[in-house]
N, C-alpha and C positions, 0 to 999 in steps of 0.2 A: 279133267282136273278133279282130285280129289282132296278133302283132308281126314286126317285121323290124331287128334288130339289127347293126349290124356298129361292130364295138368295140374301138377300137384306146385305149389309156393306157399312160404309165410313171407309175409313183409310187416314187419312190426307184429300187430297181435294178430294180424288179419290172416285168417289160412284158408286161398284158394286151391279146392282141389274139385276139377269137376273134368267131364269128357264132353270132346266136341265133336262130332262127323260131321262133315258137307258129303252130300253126294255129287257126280259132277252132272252140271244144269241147276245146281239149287240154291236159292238166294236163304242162308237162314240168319236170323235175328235175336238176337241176344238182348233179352230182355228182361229188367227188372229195377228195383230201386235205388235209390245214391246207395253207396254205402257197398252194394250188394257182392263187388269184384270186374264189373264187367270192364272198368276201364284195365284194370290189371289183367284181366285175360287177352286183351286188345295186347297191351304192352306185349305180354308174354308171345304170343303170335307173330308179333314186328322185331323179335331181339330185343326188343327195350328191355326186358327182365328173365334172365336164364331160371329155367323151373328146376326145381332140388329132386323130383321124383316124375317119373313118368317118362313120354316119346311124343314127340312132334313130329309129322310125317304129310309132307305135302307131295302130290302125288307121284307118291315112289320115293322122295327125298328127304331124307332125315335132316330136322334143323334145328333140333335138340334132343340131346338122349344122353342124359347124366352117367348112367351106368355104361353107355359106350363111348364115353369121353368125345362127344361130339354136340359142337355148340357154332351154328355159323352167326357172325353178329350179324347189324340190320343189315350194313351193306351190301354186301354178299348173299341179301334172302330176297329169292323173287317176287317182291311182297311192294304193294303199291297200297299208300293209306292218306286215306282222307281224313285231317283234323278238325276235330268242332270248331276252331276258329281258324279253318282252313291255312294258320301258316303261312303264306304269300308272303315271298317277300317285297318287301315297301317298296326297295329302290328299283326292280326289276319290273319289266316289262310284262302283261299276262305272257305277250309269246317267248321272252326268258325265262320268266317262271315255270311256261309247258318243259321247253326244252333243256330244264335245266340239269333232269334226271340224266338226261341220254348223253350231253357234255360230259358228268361226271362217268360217263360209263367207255368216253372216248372216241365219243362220234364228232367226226367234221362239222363246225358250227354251220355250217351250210344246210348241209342234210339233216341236223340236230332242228335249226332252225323252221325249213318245211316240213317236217314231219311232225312239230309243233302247231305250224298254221293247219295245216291237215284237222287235226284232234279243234285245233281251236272253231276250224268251218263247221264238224260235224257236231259241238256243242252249241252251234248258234253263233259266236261271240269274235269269227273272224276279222269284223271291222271294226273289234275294239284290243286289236292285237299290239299296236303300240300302249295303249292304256295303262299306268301304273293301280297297284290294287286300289290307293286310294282315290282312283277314280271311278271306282265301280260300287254298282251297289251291290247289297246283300248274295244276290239272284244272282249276278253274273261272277263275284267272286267265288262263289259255290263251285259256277260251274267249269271254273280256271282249276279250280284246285282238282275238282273230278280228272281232268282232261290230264295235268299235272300227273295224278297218282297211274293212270291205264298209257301214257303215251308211250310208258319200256317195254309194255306187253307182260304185266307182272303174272305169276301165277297164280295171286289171290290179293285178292283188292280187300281190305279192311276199311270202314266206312264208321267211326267215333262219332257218332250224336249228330250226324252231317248237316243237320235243318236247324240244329236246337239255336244256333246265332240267327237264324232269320226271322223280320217280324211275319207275326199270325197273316196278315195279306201276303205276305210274299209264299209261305211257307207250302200252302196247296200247289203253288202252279210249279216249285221248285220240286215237289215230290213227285209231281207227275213227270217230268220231265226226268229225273232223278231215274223213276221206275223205265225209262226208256232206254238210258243209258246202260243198265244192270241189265237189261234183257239181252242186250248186240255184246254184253260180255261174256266172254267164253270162259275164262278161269273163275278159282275158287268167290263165291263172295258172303262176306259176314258184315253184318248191321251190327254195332253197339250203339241200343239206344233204351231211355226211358221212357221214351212217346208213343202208348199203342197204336197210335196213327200208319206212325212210321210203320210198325212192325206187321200191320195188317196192310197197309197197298204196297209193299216192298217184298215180304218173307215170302218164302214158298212153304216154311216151317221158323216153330217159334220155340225158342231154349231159354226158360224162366230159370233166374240165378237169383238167390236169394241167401244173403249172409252167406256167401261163397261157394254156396252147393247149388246143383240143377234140380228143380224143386218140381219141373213140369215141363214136356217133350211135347209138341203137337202140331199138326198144320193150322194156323189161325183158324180157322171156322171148329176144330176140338177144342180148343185152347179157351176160346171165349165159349162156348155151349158147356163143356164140363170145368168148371175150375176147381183146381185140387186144393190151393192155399187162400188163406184170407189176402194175400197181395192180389193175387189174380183176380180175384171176386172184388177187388174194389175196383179196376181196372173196368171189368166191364160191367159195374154198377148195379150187381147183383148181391142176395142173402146167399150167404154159403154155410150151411153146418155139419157135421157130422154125426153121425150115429150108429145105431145098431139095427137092424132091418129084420121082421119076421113076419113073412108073407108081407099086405099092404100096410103094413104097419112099422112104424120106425118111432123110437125112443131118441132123441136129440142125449147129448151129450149134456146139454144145461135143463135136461129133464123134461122138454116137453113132447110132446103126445102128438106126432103128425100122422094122418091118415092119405095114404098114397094112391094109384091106379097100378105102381110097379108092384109088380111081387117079387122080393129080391129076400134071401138071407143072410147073416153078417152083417160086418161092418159097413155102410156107405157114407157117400157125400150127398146131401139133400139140397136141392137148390131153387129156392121159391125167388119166384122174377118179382119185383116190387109191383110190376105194373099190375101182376096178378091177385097183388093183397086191396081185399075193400074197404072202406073204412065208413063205420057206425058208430053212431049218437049212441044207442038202442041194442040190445042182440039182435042179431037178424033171423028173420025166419027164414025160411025155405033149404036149399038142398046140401049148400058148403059143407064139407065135412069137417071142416079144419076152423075153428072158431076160437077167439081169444080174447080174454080181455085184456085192453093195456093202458098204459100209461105214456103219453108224450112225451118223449122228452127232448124234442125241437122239430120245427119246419125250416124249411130251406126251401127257397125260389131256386127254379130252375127251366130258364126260358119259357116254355108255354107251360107249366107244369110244376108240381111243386112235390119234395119228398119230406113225407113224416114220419118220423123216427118215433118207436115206440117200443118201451121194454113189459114183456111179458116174461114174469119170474127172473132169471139169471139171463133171458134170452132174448137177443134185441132183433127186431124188426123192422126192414123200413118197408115204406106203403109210396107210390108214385099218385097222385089226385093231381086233378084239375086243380088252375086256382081258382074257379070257378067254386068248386068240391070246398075249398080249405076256407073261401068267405060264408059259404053256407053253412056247413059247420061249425066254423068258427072257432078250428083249431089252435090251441098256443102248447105251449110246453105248462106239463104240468093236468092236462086234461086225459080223462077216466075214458076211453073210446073202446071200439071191440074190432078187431081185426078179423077180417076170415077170406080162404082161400081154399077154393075149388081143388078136389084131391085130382082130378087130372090135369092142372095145371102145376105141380109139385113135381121137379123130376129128380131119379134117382139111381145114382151108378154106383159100383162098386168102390172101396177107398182102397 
């Protein structure tokens, strides 16, 4: 199973126009901020919303193509989706609700019925197959709805924010469980979500959509080691800047002066790990090449460790310290400190 997407809509001011591939065996994740289109590319994919340009193409099967006058709505797409708030309906059974796709598709409620318990045993949740939704918790309506969307043998399972209704306890043991389910599936599968959690123990590869455009292609371990946009760099809690690159030496864009171990030339993206900036009272002596002085402009706790944000010139910097580090110095916003960072800890790829 494959797909080949290109997706062109406005819907109101908002104009989503971006391209999708799965390959087949690939779980990829669609990931980025509210706002950014992903629920609308979700729609666009289930028939919820016909695209005005472009080809929808599931392996081999055309299921939108404006320009060849072909549009199959949802029913008719072999397309199986998981809603954030999973849907379920109240009055029905988990094991009506499994079998409720397959009734509509004309199957004997008998055989609808066991083919139902089947899906419901191998999610775990067989002896709570009389159960109405609202007597389940979080966890096992998750995994009614899973069962729900794969029991027609769709060609491609869509999966909308599927954790984001579970609480923070529940949400680790449903993701792993989740990632077991996507691995025994054989058709297309796509994550829309905003949790890089999600999108790192789920993707095989990660599709950054950003005010409606694909902003960044990669397999999670690219994705978080280079990040191309300030969304992504905040995701995985890094400085990202860009610049201009001659031999080890790069000019920042907000004019400052970093000293490298890459020798690159042109434009790149420069990306200093917090945990690698030091923080002094003092200038420091010895080898850093990269030294600054700056100014606080706030700390933040964070679990065993704390980040202090510091601007130097037009250019801000955060620094990760012990709190240990942040009582001894006795940092607040507002204090004169000097940053400096090891030119082999600076890395730097092309933009």
């Amino acid at each position: 199973m494959s797909l080949a997407a290109d997706v062109d809509v406005v819907v109101g001011r908002f104009r989503l126009d971006v391209t999708l591939d799965v390959a087949p065996g690939e779980v990829v994740a669609v990931l980025g901020p509210n706002g950014a289109g992903k629920s609308t590319l979700l729609r666009v994919l289930a028939g919820l919303l016909p695209i005005e340009r472009g080809r929808i193409e599931l392996d081999g099967q055309v299921l939108d193509d404006p320009t060849g006058g072909v549009f199959l709505p949802p029913e008719e797409r072999p397309v199986g989706v998981v809603f954030q708030t999973f849907d379920l309906f109240p009055h029905l059974s988990a094991l009506d609700n499994v079998a409720f796709g397959l009734r509509r598709r004309g199957m004997p409620r008998r055989d609808a019925r066991a083919r139902a318990h089947d899906w419901l045993d191998r999610v775990g949740l067989g002896d709570r197959a009389g159960s109405r939704p609202g007597e389940l918790s979080g966890g096992q309506a998750q995994r009614v709805a899973v069962a729900r969307a794969v029991v027609t043998d769709p060609a491609m399972l869509l999966l909308d924010e599927p954790l984001s209704a579970l609480d923070v306890r529940t949400r680790a043991d449903v993701r792993r469980d989740l990632a077991t389910y996507l691995d025994g599936y054989a058709g297309v599968r796509v994550l829309v979500t905003h949790d890089p959690l999600d999108a790192l123990a789920l993707a095989d590869r990660i599709v950054i959509v950003e005010d409606g455009r694909v902003t960044q292609v990669g397999p999670p371990g690219e994705v978080t080691a280079r990040p191309r946009t300030p969304y992504v760099a905040e995701l995985v809690g890094t400085n990202l800047y860009r610049g201009r690159a001659a031999g080890g030496h790069v000019e920042l864009d907000g004019g400052l002066h970093v000293v490298t171990s890459t020798d690159l030339d042109g434009p790149v993206f420069v990306v200093v790990p917090p945990g690698a900036v030091a923080v002094y009272r003092a200038r420091p002596d010895g080898s850093p090449r990269n030294v600054y002085e700056a100014t606080i402009e706030h700390v933040q706790p964070l679990r065993n460790r704390a980040r202090a944000t510091g601007r130097v010139g037009d250019t801000t910097i955060a620094a990760d310290v012990t709190l240990d580090a942040v009582s001894q110095l006795g940092l607040h916003a507002g204090d004169r400190v000097w940053f400096s960072v090891k030119a082999t800890e600076v890395q730097v790829y092309p933009a």
